[in-house]
C-alpha positions, 0 to 999 in steps of 0.5 A, a space after each residue: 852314278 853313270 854318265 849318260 851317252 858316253 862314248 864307246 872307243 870304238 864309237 866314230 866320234 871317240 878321240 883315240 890319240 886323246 884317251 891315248 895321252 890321258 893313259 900316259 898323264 896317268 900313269 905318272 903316280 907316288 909310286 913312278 914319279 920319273 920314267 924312261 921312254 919303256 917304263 911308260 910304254 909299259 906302263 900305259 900299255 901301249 908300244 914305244 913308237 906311241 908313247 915316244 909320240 905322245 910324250 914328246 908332245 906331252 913335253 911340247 906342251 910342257 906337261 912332261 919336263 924331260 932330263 936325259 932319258 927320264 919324264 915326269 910331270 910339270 906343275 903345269 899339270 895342276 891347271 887341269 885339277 885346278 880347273 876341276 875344283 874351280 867349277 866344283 865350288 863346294 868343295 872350299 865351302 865343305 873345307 870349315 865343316 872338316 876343319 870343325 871335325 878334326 878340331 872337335 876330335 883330332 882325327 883325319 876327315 875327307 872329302 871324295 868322289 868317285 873317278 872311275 872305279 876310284 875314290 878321289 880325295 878333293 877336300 881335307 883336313 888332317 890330323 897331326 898322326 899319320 895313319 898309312 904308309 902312303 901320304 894322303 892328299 887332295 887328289 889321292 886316288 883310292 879302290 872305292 871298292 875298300 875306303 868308306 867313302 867309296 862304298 858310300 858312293 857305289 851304294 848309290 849305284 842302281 842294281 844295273 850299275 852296281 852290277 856293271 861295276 862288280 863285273 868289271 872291278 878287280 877285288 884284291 885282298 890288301 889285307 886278310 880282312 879285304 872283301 875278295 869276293 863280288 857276291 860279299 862285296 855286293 852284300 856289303 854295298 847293299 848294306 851300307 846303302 840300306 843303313 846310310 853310312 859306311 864302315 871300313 875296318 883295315 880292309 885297306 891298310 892294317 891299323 886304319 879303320 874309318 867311317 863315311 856318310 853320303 854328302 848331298 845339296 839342298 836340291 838332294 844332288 849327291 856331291 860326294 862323301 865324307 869320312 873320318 878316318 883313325 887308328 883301329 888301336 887307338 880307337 875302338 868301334 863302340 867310339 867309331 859308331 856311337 861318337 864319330 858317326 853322329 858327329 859325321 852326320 851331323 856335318 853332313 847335314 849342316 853341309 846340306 843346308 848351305 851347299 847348291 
């Protein structure tokens, strides 16, 4: 759901430098994990000058460690998500509850929420088999637009959001069964919010297929969902929607009853 009263950039009381030194912090990731000066002027979007200034002071503050020409993160970075999970307490109290599920069926469970037009995993439990190419971990970003999860939570958007988001998102096919175009894209979210849970099969990632259900407290606030996710040669859709469905469900409401 959208925030209310946010800040447009061009608003009098919007911190540009911040948002600025945020962009830079983000754009760290698997992928550039050590940066000169250019790459991240690149990255970010902005012009060396700026990212100089905001990366000296990143590494002032002793965000940024700096060896010859090259930037990355400090682990100082981690108080800031630490900080996140430290109010977001749920999170620890729905860990035993994915716990129970990859004990009851070896498989890989999580808990997201959206950050922007991402999902964010902050809680899992993973199973020994390894699923994709890219390790999965608490603070993984993923598109919402083709995890389980993330359609979970976009199908709890009003029309206006899930129209503002639509309009915005960019839909990428990352395989050949990926949902490309908005208006499908619309129909599938309104779907999943029509049936409660969410289907992904290999949209993201060949070989992955998963399923995710809406997680709420017990005053009905959304805290995010959770999935289980597998191997499609391994695990077949019949299993995924007549075993691993009920057992999700079944957390999910036992999470409700303990959570807020």
């Amino acid at each position: 759901m959208a925030d209310d009263n946010k800040l447009n950039p061009d608003d009098r009381d919007f911190v540009a430098a911040l948002a600025s030194g945020l962009e830079v912090l983000q754009a760290f990731d698997q992928q550039h994990p050590r940066m000169t000066l250019s790459e991240v002027a690149e990255k970010a979007g902005m012009s060396r000058a700026k990212a100089r200034r905001l990366l000296l002071t990143l590494h002032a503050l002793d965000y940024l460690k700096k060896q010859q020409r090259y930037f990355e993160l400090t682990p100082k970075i981690l108080q800031l998500g630490h900080a996140f999970l430290s109010v977001n307490r749920y999170g620890p109290m729905i860990q035993p509850y994915l716990e129970e599920i990859t004990r009851t069926i070896n498989e890989s469970t999580s808990l997201g929420i959206l950050d922007g037009d991402d999902v964010v995993y902050i809680a899992r439990s993973a199973a020994e088999h390894r699923l994709m190419a890219i390790q999965l971990a608490v603070g993984t970003h993923l598109p919402a637009a083709y995890t389980s999860m993330g359609r979970v939570l976009l199908a709890q958007f009003s029309t206006a959001e899930l129209t503002a988001y639509l309009s915005r998102v960019q839909l990428t096919a990352h395989t050949e069964l990926s949902i490309t175009e908005p208006e499908s894209m619309r129909l599938a979210i309104e779907q999943v919010s029509q049936q409660g849970f969410a289907i992904m099969d290999q949209e993201l990632d060949l070989g992955l297929r998963s399923v995710a259900v809406p997680v709420f407290d017990r005053q009905n606030f959304l805290l995010g969902a959770i999935n289980i996710s597998t191997n499609a040669a391994r695990v077949n859709m019949e299993t995924l929607t007549g075993h691993f469905l009920p057992l999700l469900q079944e957390q999910a409401q036992l999470i409700q009853k303990v959570v807020g």
